[in-house]
C-alpha positions as CSV (number, residue, x, y, z in Angstrom):
1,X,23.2,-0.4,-26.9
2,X,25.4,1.8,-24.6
3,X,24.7,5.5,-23.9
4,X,28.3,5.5,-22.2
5,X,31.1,6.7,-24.9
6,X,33.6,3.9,-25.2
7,X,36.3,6.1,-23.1
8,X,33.9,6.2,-19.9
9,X,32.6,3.8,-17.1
10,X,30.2,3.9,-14.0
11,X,32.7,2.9,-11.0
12,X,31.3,2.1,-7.4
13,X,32.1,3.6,-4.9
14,X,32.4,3.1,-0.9
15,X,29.9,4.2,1.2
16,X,32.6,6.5,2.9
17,X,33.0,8.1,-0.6
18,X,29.4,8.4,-1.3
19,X,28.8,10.2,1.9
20,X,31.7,12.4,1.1
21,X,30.0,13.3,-1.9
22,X,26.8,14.0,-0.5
23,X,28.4,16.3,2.4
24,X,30.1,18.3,-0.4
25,X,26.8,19.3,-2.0
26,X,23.3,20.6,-1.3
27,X,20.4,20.2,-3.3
28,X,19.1,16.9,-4.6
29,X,15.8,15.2,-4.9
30,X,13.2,13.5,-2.2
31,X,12.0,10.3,-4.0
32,X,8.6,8.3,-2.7
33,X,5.4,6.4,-3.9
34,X,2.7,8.2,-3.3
35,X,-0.7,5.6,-5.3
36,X,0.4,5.0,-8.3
37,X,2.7,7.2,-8.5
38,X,6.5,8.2,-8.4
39,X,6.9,11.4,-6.7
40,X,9.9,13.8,-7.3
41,X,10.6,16.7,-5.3
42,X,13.4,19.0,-5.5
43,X,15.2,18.7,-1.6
44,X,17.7,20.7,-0.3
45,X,19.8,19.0,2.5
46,X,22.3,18.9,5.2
47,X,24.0,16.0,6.9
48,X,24.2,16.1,10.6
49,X,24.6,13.3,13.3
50,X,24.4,10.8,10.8
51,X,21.2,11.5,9.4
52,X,20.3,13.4,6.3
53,X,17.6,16.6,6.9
54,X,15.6,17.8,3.7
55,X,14.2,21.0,3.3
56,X,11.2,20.3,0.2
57,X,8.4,21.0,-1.1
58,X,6.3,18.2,-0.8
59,X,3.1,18.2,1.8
60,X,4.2,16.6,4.8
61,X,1.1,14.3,5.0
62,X,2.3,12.8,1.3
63,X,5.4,12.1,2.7
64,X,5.6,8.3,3.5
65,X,7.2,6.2,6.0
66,X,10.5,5.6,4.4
67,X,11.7,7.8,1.4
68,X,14.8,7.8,-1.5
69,X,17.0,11.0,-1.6
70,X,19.2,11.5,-5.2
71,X,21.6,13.7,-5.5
72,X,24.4,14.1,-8.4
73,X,26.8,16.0,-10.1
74,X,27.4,15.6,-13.8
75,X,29.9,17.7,-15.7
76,X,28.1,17.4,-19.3
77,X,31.2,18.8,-21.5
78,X,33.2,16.5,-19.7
79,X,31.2,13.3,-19.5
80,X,32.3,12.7,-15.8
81,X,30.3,13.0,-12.9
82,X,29.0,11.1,-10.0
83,X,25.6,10.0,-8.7
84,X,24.6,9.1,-4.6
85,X,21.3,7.6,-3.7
86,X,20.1,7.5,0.1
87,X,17.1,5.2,0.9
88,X,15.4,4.7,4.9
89,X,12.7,6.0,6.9
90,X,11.7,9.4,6.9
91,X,10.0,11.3,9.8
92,X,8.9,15.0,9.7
93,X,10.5,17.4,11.8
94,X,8.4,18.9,13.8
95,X,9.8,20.2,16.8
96,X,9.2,24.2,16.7
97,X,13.2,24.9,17.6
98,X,14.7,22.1,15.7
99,X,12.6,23.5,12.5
100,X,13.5,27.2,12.7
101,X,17.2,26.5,13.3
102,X,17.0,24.2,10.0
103,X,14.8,26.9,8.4
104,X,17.4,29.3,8.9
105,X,20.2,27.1,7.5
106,X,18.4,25.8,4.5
107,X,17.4,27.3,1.9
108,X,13.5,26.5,1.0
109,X,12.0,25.9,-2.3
110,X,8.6,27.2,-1.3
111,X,7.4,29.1,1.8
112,X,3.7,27.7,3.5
113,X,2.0,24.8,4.0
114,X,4.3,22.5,1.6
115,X,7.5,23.5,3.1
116,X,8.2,20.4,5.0
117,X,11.2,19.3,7.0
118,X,12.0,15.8,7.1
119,X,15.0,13.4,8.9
120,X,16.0,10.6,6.5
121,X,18.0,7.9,8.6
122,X,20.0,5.9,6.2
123,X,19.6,2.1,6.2
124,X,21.7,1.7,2.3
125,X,24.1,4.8,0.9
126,X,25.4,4.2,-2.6
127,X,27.1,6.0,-5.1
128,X,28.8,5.6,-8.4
129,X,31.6,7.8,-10.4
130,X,31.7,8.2,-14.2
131,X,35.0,7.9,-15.3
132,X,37.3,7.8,-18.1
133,X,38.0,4.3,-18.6
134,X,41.5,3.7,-19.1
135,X,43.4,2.3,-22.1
């Protein structure tokens, strides 16, 4: 059974595009096993110098070694959208001037000890569109 109306589609899209996308927003999700568990945490981002830098709320010492990042934009009324998924390892930024000059420029969820930093380098980028499929 398909969720999708008849009139829309996922389309692919390059990794060029995908990155695009991602540039052109800023806030999405930091994704990452922690037990038994999925993790979610809202992640507000910036890319620069080919890596991707969250600002979230998760403790840094949850954080593992490699990490997803989701971010999307769907336009409900319309039914079209798009949808980017990052996935490598992660580190924490912990360098005292690196962190205050990314503390300035991105907003933070929560202020204290679960106010982590964190460099994702990107080993896959993907993305898909929803579009209007046409006749």
């Amino acid at each position: 059974m398909s969720i999708l109306p008849a009139s829309l589609r996922m389309a692919e899209v390059s990794g060029a595009e995908a990155l695009w996308l991602l540039e052109g927003s800023s806030m999405g999700r930091l994704v990452y096993a922690q037990r038994d568990l999925t993790i979610l945490r809202p992640g507000r981002h910036t890319w620069e110098c080919g890596r991707l830098v969250v600002r979230t709320p998760a403790p840094a010492a949850a954080v593992p070694l490699a990490a997803t990042y989701h971010v999307d934009e769907i336009r409900a009324v319309a039914g079209t959208g798009w949808s980017v998924t990052v996935t490598g390892p992660v580190d924490v930024i912990t360098d005292r001037g690196e962190a205050a000059h990314y503390r300035r420029t991105l907003a933070g969820w929560s202020h204290g000890p679960h106010d982590t930093l964190l460099r994702l380098h990107p080993q896959t980028v993907s993305g898909f569109r929803l579009v209007r499929a046409e006749a």
